[in-house]
Structures are given as structure tokens and as C-alpha cells.
TIRO-2110 file (N, C-alpha, C; in Angstrom, 1 decimal):
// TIRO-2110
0.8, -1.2, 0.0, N, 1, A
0.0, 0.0, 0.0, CA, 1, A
0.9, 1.2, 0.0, C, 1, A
0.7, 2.1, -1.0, N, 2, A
1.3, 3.3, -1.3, CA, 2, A
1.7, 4.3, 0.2, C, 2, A
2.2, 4.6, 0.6, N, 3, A
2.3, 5.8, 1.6, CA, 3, A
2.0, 5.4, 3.0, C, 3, A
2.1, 3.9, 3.1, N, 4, A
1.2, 3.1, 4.5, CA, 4, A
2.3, 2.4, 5.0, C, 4, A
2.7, 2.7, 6.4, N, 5, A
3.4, 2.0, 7.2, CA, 5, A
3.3, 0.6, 7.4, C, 5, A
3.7, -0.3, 6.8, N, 6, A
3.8, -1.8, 6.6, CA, 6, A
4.8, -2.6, 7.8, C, 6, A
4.5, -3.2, 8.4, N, 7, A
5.2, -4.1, 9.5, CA, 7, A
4.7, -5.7, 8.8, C, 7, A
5.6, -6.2, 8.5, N, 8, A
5.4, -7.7, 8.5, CA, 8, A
6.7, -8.6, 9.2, C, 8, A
6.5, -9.5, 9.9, N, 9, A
7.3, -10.5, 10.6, CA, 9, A
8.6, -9.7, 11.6, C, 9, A
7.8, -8.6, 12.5, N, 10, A
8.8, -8.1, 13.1, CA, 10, A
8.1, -8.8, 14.5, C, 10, A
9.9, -9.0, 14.7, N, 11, A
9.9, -9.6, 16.0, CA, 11, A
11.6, -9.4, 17.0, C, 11, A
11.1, -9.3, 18.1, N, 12, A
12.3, -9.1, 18.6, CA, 12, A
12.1, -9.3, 20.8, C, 12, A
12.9, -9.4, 21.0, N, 13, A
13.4, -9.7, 22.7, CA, 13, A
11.9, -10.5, 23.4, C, 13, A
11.6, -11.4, 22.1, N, 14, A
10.9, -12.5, 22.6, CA, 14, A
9.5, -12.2, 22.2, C, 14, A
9.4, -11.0, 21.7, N, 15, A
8.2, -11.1, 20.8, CA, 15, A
7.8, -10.9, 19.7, C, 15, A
6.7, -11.2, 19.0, N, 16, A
6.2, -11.7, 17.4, CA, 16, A
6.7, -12.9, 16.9, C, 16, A
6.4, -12.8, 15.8, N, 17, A
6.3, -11.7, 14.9, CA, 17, A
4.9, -11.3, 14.8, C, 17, A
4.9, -10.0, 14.3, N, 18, A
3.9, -9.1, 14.4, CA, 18, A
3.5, -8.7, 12.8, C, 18, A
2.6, -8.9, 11.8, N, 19, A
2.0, -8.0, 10.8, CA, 19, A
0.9, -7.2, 11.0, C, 19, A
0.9, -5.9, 10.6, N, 20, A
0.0, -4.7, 10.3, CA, 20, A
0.6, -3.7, 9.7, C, 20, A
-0.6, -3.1, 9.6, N, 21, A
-0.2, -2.0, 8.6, CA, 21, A
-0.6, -0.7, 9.4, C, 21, A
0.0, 0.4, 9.5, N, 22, A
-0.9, 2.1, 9.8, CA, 22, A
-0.7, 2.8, 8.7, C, 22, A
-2.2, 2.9, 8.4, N, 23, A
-2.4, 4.0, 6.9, CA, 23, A
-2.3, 5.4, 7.7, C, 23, A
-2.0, 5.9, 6.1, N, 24, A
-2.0, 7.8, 6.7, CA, 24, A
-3.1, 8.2, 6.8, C, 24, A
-3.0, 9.4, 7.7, N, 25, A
-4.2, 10.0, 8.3, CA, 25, A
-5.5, 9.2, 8.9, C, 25, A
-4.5, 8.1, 9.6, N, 26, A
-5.8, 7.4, 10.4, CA, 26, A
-5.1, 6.9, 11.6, C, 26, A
-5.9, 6.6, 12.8, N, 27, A
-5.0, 6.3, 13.9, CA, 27, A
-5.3, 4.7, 14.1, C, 27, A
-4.2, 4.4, 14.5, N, 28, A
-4.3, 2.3, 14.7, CA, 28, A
-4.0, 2.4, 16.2, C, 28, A
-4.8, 1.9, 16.9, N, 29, A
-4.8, 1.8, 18.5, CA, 29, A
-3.9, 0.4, 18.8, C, 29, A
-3.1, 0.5, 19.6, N, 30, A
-2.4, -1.0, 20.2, CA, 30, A
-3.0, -0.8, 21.5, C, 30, A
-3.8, -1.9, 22.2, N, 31, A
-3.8, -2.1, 24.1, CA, 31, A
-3.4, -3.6, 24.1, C, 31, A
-3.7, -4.0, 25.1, N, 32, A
-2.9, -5.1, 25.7, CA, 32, A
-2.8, -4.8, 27.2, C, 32, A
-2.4, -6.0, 28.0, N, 33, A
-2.5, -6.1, 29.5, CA, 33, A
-0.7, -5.6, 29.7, C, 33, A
-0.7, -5.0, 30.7, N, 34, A
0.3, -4.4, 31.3, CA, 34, A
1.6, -5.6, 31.1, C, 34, A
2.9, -5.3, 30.6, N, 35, A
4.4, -6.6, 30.1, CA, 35, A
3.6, -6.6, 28.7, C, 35, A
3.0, -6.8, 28.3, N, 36, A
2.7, -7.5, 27.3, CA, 36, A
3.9, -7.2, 26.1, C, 36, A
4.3, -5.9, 26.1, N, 37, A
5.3, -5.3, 25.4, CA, 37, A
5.0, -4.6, 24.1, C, 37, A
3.6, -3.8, 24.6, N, 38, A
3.0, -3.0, 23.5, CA, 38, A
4.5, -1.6, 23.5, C, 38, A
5.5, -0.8, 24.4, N, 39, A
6.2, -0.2, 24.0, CA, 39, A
7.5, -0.6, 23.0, C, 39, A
7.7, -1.9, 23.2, N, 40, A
9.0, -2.7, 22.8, CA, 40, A
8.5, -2.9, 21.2, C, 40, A
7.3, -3.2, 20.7, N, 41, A
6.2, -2.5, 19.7, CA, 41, A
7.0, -1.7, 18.8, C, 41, A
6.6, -0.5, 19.6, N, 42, A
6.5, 0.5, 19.0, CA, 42, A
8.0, 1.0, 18.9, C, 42, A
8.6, 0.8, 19.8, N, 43, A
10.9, 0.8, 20.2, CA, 43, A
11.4, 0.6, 18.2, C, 43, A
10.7, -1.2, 18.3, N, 44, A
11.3, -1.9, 17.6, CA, 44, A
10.7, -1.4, 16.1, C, 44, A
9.4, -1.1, 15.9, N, 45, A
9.1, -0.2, 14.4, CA, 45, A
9.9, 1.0, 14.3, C, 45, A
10.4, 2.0, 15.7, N, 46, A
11.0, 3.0, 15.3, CA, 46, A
12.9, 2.5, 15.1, C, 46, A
12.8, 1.2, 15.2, N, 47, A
14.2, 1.1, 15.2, CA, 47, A
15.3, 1.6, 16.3, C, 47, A
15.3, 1.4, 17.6, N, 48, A
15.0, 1.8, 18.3, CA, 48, A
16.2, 1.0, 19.6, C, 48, A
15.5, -0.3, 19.0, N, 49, A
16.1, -1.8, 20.0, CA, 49, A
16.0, -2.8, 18.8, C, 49, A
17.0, -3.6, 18.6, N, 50, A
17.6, -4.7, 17.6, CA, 50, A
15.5, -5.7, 17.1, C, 50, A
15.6, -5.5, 16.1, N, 51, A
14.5, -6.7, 15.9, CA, 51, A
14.9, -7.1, 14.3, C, 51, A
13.8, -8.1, 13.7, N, 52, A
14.0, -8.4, 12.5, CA, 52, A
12.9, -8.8, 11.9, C, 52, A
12.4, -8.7, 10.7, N, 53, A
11.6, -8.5, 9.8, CA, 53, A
11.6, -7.2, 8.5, C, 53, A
10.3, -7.1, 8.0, N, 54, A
10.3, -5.7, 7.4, CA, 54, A
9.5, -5.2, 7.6, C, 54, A
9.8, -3.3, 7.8, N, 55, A
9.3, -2.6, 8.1, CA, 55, A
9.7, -1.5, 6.9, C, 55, A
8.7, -0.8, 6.5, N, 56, A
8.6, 0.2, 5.2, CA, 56, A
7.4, 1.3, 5.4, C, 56, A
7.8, 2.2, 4.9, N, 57, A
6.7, 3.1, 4.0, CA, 57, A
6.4, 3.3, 2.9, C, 57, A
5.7, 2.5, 2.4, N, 58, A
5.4, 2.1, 0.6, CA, 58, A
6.4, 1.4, 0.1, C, 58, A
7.3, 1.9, -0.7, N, 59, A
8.4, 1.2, -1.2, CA, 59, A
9.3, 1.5, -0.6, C, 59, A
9.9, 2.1, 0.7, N, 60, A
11.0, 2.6, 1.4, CA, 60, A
11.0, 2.1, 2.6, C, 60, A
12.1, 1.0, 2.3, N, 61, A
12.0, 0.4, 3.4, CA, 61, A
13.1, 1.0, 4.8, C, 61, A
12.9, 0.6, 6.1, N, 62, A
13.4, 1.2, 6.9, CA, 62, A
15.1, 0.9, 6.9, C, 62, A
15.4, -0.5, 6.3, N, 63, A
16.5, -0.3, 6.2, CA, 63, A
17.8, 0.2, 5.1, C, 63, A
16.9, 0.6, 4.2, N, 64, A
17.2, 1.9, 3.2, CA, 64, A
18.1, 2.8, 3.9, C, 64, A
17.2, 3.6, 5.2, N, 65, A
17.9, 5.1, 5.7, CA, 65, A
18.5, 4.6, 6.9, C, 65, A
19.0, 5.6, 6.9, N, 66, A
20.0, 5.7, 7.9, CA, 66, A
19.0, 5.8, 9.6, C, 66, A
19.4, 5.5, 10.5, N, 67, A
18.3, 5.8, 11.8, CA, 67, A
17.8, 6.8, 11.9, C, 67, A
18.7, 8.0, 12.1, N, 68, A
18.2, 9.1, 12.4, CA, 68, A
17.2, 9.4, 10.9, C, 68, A
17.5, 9.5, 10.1, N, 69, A
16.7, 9.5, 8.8, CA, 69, A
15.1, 8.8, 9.4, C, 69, A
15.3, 7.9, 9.4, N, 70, A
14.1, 6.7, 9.5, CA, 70, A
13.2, 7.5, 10.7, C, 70, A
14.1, 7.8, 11.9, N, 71, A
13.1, 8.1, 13.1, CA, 71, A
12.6, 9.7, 12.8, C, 71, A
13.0, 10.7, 11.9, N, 72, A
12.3, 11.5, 11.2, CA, 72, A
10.9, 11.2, 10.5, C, 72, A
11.2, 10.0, 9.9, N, 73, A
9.6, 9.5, 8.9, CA, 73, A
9.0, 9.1, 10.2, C, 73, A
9.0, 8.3, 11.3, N, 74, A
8.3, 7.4, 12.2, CA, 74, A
9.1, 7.9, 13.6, C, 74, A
8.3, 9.0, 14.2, N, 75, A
8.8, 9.4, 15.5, CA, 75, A
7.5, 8.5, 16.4, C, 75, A
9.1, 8.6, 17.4, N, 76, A
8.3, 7.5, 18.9, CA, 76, A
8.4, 8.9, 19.9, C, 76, A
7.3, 8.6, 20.5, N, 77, A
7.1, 9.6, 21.5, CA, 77, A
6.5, 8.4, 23.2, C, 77, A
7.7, 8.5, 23.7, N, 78, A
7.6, 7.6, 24.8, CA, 78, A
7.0, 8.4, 26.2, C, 78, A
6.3, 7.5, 27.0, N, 79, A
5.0, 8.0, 27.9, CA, 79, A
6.3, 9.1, 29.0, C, 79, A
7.2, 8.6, 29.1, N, 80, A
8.0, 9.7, 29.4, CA, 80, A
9.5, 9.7, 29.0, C, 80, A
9.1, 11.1, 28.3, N, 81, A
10.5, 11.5, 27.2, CA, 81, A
11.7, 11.9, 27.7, C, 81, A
12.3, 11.5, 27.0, N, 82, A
14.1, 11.9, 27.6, CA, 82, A
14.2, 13.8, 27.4, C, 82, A
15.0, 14.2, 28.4, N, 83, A
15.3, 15.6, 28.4, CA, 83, A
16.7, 15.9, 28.2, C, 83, A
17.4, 16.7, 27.4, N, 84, A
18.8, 16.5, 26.8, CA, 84, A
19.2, 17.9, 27.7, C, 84, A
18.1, 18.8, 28.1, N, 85, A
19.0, 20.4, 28.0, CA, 85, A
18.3, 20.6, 29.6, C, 85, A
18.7, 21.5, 30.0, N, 86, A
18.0, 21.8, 31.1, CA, 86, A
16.8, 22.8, 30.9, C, 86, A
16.4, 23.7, 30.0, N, 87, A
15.4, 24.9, 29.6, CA, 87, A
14.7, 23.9, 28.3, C, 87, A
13.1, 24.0, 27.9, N, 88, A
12.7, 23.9, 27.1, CA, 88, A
13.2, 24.4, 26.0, C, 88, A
13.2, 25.6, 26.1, N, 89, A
13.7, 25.7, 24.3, CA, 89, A
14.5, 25.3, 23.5, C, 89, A
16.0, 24.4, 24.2, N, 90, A
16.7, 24.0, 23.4, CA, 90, A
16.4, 22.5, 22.6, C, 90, A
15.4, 22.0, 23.2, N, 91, A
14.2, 20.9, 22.6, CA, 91, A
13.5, 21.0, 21.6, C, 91, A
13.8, 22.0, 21.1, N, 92, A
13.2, 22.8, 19.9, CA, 92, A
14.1, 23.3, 18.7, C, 92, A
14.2, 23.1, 17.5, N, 93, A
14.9, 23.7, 16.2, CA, 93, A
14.7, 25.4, 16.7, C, 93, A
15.4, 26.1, 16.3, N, 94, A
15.2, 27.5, 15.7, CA, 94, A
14.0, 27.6, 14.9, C, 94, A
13.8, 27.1, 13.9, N, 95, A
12.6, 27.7, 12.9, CA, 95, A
11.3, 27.4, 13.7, C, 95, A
11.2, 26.5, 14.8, N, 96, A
10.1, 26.2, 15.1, CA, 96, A
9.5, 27.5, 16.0, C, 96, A
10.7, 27.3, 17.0, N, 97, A
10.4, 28.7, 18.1, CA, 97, A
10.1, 30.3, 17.4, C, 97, A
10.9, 30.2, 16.1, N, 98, A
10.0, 31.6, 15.5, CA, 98, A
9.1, 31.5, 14.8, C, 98, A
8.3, 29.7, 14.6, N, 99, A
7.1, 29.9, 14.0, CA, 99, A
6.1, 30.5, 14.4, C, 99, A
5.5, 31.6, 13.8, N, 100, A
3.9, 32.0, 14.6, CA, 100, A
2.8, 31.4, 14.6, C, 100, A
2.9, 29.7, 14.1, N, 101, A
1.9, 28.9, 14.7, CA, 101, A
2.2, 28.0, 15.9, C, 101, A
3.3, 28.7, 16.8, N, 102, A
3.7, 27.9, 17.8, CA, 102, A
3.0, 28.2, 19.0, C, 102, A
2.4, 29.5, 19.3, N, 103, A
2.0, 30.0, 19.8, CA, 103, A
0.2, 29.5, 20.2, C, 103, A
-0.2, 29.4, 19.2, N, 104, A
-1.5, 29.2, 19.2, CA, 104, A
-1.5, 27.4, 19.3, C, 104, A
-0.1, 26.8, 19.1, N, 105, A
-0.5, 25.3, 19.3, CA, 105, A
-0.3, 24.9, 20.5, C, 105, A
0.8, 25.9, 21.2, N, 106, A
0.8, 25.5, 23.2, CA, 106, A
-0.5, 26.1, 23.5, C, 106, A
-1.3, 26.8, 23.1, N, 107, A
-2.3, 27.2, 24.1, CA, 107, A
-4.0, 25.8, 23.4, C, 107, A
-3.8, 25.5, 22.3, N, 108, A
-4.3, 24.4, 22.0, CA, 108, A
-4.3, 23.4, 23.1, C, 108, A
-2.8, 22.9, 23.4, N, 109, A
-2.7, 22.1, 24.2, CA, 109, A
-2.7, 22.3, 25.7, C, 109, A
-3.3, 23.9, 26.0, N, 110, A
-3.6, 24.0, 27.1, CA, 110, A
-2.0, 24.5, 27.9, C, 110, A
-1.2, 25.0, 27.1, N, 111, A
0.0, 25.0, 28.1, CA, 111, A
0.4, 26.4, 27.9, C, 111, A
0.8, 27.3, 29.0, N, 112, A
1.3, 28.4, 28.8, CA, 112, A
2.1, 29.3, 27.9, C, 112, A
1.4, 30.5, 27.4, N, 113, A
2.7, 31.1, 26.2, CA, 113, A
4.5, 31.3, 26.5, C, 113, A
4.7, 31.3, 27.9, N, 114, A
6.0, 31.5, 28.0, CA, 114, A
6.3, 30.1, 28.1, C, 114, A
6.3, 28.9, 28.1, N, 115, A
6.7, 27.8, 29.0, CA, 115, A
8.0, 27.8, 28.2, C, 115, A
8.4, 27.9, 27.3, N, 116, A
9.8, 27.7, 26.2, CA, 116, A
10.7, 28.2, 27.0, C, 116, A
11.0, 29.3, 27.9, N, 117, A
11.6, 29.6, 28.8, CA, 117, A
11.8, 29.3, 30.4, C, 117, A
10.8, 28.2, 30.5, N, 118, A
11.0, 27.4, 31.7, CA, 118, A
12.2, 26.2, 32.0, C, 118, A
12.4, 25.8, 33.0, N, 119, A
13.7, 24.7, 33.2, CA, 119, A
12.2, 23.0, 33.4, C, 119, A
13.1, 22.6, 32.6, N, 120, A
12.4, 21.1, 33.0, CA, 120, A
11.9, 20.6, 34.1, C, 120, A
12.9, 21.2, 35.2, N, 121, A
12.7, 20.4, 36.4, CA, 121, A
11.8, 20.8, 37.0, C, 121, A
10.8, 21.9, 36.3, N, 122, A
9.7, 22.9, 37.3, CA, 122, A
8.3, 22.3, 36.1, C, 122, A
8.5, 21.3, 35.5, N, 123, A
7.7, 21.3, 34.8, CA, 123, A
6.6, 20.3, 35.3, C, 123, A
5.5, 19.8, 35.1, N, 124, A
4.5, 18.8, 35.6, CA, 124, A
4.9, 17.9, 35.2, C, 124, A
4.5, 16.8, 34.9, N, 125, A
4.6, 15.1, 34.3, CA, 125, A
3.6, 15.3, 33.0, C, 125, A
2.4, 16.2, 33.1, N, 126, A
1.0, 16.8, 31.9, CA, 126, A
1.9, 17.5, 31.5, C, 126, A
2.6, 18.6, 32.1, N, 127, A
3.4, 19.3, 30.4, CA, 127, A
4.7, 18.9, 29.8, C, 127, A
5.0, 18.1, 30.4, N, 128, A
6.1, 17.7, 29.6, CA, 128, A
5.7, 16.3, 28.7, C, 128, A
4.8, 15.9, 29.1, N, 129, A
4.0, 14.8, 27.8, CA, 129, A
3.7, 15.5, 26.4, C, 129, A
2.7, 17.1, 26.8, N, 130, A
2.1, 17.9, 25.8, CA, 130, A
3.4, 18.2, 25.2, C, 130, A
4.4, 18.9, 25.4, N, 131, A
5.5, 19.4, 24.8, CA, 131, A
6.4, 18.4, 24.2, C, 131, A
6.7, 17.7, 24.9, N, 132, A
7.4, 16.2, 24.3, CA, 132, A
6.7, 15.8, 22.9, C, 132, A
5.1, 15.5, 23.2, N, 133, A
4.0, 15.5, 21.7, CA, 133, A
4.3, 16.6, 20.6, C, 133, A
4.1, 17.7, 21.5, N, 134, A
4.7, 19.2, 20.3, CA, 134, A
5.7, 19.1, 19.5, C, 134, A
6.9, 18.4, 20.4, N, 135, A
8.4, 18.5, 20.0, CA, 135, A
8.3, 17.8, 18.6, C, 135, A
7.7, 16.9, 18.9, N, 136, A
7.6, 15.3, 17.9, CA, 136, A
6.6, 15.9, 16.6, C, 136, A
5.1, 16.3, 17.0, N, 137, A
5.2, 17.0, 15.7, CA, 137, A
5.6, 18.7, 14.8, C, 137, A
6.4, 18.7, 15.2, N, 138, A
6.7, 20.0, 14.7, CA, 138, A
8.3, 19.3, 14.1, C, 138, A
8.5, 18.5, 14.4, N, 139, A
9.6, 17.2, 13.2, CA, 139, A
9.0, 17.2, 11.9, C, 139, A
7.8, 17.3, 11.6, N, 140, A
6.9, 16.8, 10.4, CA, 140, A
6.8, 15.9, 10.0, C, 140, A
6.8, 14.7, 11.4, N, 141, A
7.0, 13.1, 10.5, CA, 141, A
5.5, 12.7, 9.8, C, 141, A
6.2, 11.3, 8.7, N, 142, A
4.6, 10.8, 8.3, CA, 142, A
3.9, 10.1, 9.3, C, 142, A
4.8, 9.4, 10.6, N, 143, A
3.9, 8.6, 11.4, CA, 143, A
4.3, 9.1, 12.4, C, 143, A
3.5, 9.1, 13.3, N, 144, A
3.7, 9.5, 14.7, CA, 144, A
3.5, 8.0, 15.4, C, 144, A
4.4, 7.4, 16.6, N, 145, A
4.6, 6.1, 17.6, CA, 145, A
4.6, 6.5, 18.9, C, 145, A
2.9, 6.3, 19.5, N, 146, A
2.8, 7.3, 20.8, CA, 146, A
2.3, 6.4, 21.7, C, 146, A
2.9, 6.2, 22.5, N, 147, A
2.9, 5.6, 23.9, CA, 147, A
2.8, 6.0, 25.3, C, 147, A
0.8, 5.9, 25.2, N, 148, A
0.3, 6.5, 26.5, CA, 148, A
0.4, 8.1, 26.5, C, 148, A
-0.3, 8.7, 24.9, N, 149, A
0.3, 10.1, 25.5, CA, 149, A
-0.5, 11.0, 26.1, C, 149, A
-1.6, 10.0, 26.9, N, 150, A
-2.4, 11.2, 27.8, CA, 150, A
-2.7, 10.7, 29.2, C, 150, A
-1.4, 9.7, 29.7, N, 151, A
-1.7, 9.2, 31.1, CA, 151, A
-1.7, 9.9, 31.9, C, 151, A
-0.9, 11.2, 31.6, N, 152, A
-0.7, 12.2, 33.1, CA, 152, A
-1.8, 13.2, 32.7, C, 152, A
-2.4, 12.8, 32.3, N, 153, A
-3.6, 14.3, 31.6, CA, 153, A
-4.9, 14.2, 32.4, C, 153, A
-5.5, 15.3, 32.8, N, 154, A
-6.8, 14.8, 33.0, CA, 154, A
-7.4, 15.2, 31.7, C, 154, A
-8.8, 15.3, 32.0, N, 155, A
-9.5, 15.0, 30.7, CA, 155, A
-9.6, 16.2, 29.8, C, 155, A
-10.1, 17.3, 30.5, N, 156, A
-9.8, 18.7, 29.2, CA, 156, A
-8.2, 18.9, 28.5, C, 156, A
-7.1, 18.4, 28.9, N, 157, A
-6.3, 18.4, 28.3, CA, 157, A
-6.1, 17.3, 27.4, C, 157, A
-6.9, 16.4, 27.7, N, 158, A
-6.9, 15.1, 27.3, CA, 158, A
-7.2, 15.0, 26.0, C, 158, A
-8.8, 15.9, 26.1, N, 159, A
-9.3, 15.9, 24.8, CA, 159, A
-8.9, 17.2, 23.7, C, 159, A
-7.8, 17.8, 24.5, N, 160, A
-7.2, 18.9, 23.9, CA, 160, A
-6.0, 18.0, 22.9, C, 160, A
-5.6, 17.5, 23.6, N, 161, A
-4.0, 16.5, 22.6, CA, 161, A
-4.8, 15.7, 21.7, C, 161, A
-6.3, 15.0, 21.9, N, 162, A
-6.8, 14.7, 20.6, CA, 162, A
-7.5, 15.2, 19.7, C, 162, A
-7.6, 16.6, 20.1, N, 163, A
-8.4, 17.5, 18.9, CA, 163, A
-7.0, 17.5, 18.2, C, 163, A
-5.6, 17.8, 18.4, N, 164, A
-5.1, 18.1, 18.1, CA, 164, A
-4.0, 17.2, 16.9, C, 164, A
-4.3, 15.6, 17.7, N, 165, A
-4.2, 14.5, 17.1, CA, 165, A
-4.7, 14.1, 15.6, C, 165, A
-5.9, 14.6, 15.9, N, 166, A
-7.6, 14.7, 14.6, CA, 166, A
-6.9, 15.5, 13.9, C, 166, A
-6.0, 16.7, 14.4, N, 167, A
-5.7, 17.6, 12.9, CA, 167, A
-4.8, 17.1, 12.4, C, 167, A
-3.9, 16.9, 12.8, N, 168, A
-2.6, 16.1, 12.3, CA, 168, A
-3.5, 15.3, 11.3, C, 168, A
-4.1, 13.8, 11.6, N, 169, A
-5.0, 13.0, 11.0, CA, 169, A
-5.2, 13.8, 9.3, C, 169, A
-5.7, 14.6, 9.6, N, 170, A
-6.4, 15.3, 8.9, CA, 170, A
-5.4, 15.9, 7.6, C, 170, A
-4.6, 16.0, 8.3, N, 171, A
-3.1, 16.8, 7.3, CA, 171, A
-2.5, 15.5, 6.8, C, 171, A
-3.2, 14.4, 7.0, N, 172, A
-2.1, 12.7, 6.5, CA, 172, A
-1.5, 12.2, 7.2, C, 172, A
-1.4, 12.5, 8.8, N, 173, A
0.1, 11.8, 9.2, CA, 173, A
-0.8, 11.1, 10.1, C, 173, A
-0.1, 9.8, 9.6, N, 174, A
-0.7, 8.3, 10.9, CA, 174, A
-0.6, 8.6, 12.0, C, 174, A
-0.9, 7.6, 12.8, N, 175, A
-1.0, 7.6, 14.1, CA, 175, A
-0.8, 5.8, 14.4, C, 175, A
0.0, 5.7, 15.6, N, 176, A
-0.2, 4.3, 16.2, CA, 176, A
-0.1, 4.7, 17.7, C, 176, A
-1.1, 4.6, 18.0, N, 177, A
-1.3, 5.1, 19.6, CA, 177, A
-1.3, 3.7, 20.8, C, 177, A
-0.4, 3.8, 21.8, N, 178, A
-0.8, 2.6, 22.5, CA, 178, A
-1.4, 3.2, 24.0, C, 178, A
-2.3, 3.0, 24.2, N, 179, A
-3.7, 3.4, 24.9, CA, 179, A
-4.7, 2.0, 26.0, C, 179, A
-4.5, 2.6, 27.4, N, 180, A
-5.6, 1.9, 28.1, CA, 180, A
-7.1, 2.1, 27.7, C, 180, A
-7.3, 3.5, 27.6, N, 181, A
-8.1, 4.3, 27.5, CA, 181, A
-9.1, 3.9, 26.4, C, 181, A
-10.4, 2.7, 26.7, N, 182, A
-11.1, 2.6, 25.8, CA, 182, A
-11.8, 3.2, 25.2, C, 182, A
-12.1, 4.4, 26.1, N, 183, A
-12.9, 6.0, 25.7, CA, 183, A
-12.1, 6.2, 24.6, C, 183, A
-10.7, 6.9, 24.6, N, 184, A
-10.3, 7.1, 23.7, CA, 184, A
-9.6, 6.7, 22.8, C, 184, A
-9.8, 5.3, 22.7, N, 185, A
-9.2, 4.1, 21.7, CA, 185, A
-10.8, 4.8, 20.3, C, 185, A
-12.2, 4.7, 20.8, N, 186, A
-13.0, 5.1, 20.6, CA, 186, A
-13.2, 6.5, 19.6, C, 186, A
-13.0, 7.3, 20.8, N, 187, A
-12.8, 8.5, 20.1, CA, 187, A
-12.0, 9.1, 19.1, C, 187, A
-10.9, 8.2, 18.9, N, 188, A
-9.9, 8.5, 17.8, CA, 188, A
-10.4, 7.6, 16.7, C, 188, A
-11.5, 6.6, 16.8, N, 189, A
-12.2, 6.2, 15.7, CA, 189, A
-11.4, 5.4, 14.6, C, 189, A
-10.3, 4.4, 15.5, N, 190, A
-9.4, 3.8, 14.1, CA, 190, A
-9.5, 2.8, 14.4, C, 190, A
-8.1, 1.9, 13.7, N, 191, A
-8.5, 0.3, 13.7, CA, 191, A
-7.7, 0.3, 15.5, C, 191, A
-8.3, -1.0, 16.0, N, 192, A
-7.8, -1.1, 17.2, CA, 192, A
-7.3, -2.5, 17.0, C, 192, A
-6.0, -2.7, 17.5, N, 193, A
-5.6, -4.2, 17.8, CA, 193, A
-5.0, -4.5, 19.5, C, 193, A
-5.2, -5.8, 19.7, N, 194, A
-5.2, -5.6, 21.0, CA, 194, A
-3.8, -6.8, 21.2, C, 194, A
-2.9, -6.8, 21.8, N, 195, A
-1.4, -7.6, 22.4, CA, 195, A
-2.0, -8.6, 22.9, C, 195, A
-2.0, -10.0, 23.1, N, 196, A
-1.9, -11.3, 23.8, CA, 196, A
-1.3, -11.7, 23.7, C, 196, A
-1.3, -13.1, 24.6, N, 197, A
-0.5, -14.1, 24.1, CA, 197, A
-0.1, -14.7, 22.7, C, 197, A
-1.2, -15.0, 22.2, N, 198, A
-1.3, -15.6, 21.0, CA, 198, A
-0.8, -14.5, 20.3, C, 198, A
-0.8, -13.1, 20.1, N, 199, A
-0.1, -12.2, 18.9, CA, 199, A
-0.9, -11.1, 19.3, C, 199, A
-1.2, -10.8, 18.3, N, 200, A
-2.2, -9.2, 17.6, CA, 200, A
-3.9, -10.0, 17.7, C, 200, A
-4.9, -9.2, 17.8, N, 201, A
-6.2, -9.7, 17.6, CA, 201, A
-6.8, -8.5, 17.4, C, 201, A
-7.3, -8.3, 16.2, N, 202, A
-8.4, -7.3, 15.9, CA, 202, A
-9.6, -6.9, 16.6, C, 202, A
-10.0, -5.6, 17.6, N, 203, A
-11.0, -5.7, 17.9, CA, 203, A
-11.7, -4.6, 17.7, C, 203, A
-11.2, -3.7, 16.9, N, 204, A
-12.0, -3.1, 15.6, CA, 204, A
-11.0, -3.0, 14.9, C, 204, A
-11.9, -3.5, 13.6, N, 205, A
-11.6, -3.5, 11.8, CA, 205, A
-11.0, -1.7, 11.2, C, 205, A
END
């Protein structure tokens, strides 16, 4: 499939192998029972931790590019993200911080207009999920690989990262969300597969 994140026979640190596919501009839900290794998942599609199989985007396969290449097309956004600097802003390119739609997308997400000049260590566990999210799309990847990204949220911010999710959607870029949250396995309205024993099991089409 043209433009569609393809996984077939990936497997690695004792699990799969795994086939699916995430089309663009639609979100694919992963849950599963707590170990099950819905993050190791999503690690191993972003290339991440050693696995084996193939993984592509239409005809480009991931071992074509180079990593950092690859995790540009297919960013992982883990339930808590690594911090490299001490101040937000350096978590950010230059062109982004003088974009003027940066502005209107922290307060989207509910987060203050100065926060870019805050230190990490004053930050919540809710804003540094939202901003870690921001960081990730303002990369411009085709897939976004998000793991748990509204566990520290309560729910108006909640439903704030998925309005915001729906636009992305909406502009083409996948989604593979791994999610407790049957509400919003629901409200993101995509295919849902769920981790067992046995593998992958469809429990919406």
C-alpha cells in the first residue's frame, strides 16, 4: 500500500512476529495487558532496540535510511520522554520557536505562552508529555509512535491532545497510539488491535 506503514514478521526480545499495517491519516490503536510489550512494539518499528523483519513506508524500506533518517519518517514519542537540556527551548529547532503557529499550538494544548523559557525540572509530568507531543510534531514526520500520551492528563487536556491529534490526521500523518483508555481508543475512531498471548487480535476493523 502506497504511503502506508507496513510491518510484517517483526519480532524481537521475545516477541512476534507481528504484521500490520498504519495508513496515513488514520489512527491504529495498540492495548494489551500491562508486560505484554505494546512499548518494545512501537521501540522496535521505530528502530530503536535490535528486531528483525520488514518494516517500510510504501516502497522505502526502513533499512534503506540511515536511523536518524528513519526516526524522522516514524517518530516515537515515549510515555516519558528523555530531556537532553536543562530549559525547554533547546528541545526545539530555531525555525520552530520563531514559527507563529507555535503559539497558538501551546495554548491548543492547554500549556502556557511563556513555558519555552521554563527549566524542565519545574515542569509537571501533563506538560512535559504535551510538549514532548509538540516536539515530535513539529519534526513533520509521516507517522507519529505514541505511547500512553495522555496518562498524566486529566481529561480537558486530554481531549485537547486529541483534537489536536484529529488535525494532524487530517493533514495525512498516521498515528499508532498505544492506549488503556477505551474511551479514547473510541474517540480516535481507528482500527484497534489488541497484544496477547497468541499475537495481535483485531478488535475493531
Amino acid at each position: 500500500m502506497d504511503g502506508c506503514l507496513q510491518i510484517r514478521q517483526l519480532a524481537g526480545h521475545g516477541r512476534g512476529p507481528f504484521d500490520f499495517d498504519v495508513p496515513p491519516g488514520r489512527c491504529t490503536v495498540l492495548s494489551g495487558a500491562s508486560g505484554s510489550g505494546k512499548s518494545l512494539v512501537l521501540r522496535m518499528i521505530a528502530d530503536l532496540i535490535p528486531s528483525s523483519g520488514d518494516v517500510r513506508i510504501g516502497s522505502t524500506s526502513r533499512e534503506s535510511l540511515s536511523g536518524p533518517a528513519w526516526r524522522r519518517e516514524v517518530v516515537y514519542v515515549a510515555a516519558e520522554s528523555g530531556w537532553w537540556a536543562d530549559d525547554v527551548r533547546s528541545h526545539f529547532e530555531i525555525r520552530d520557536v520563531l514559527n507563529l503557529a507555535l503559539p497558538a499550538l501551546l495554548r491548543a494544548l492547554h500549556l502556557r505562552d511563556d513555558i519555552l523559557d521554563a527549566q524542565v525540572s519545574h515542569l509537571s509530568t501533563g506538560e512535559r508529555q504535551r510538549l514532548a507531543l509538540l516536539r515530535a510534531i513539529t519534526l513533520r514526520p509521516r507517522f507519529l509512535l505514541l505511547d500512553e500520551p495522555t496518562s498524566g492528563l486529566d481529561r480537558d487536556s486530554t481531549l485537547a491532545v486529541e483534537a489536536i491529534l484529529n488535525d494532524r490526521m487530517t493533514a495525512g500523518m498516521g498515528l499508532l497510539v498505544v492506549t488503556h483508555n477505551t474511551e479514547q481508543a473510541a474517540r480516535l475512531q481507528g482500527k484497534h488491535l489488541r497484544l496477547c498471548a497468541a499475537g495481535l487480535e483485531v478488535v475493531v476493523a
